[in-house]
N, C-alpha and C positions, 0 to 999 in steps of 0.2 A: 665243165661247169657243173656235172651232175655230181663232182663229188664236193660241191661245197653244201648238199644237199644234208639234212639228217632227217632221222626216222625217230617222232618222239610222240607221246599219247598225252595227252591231257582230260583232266576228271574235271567236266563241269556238271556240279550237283551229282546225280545218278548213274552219269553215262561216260564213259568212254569214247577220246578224238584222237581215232590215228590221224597226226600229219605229216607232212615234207614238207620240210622247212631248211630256210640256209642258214648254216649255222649263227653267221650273224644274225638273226631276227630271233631265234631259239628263245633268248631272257626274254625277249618282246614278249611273244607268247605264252610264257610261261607265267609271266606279272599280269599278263590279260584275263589268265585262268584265274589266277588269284583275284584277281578287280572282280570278277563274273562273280566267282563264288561270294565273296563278301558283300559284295552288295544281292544278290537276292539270298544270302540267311537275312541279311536286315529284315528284307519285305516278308521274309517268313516268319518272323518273331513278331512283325508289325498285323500281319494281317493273315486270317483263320481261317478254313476252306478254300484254299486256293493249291493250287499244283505247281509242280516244276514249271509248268508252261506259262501260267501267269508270270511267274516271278521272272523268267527268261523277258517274257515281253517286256514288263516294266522295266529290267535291265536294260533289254535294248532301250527302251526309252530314252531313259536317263544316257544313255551314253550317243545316243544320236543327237540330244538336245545341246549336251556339251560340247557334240561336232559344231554344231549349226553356231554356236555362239563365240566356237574359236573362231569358224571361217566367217564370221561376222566380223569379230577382232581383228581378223588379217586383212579385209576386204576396209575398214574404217584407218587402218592402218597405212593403206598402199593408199590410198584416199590424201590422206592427210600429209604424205610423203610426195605423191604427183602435185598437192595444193603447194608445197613448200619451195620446191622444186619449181615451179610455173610463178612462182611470187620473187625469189630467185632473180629472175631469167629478165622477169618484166623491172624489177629493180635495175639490174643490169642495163637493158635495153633503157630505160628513165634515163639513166647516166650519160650515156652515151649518147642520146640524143637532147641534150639541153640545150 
């Protein structure tokens, strides 16, 4: 298993990430580097006095906000799917018992 493993570095802003990664995930991380980087040049062209560090946090922000509003998507989803499913079932059970 360790050799579906690679050895790859990623430049976010100033720094250097060696990581191990399976190959499969590789593009993952490499598009995530790219998402990092672009989005805080944004907030660096946006806003004056601020550090790597700032921009890293509002990064995360922004992309933990986006978690929170998919797994809100998928939790209204499975919702909406167990309602259908349960409406279904009692259509069924109507019919059958008239």
């Amino acid at each position: 298993m360790s050799d579906d493993k690679l050895s790859i570095t990623l430049k976010i802003l100033d720094r250097i990430y060696p990581l191990k990664v399976e190959r499969s995930e590789e593009e993952k991380f490499r598009n995530a580097a790219v998402r990092i980087n672009d989005l805080a040049k944004k907030f660096e062209s946006r806003f004056e006095n601020k550090d790597n560090q700032d921009f890293l946090a509002m990064v995360g922000l922004q992309f933990a906000h986006k978690l929170i509003e998919f797994e809100n998507a998928q939790k209204d989803t499975t919702i909406a799917v167990t309602l259908e499913t349960m409406c279904e079932e009692l259509d069924e059970f109507i019919k059958i018992n008239q």
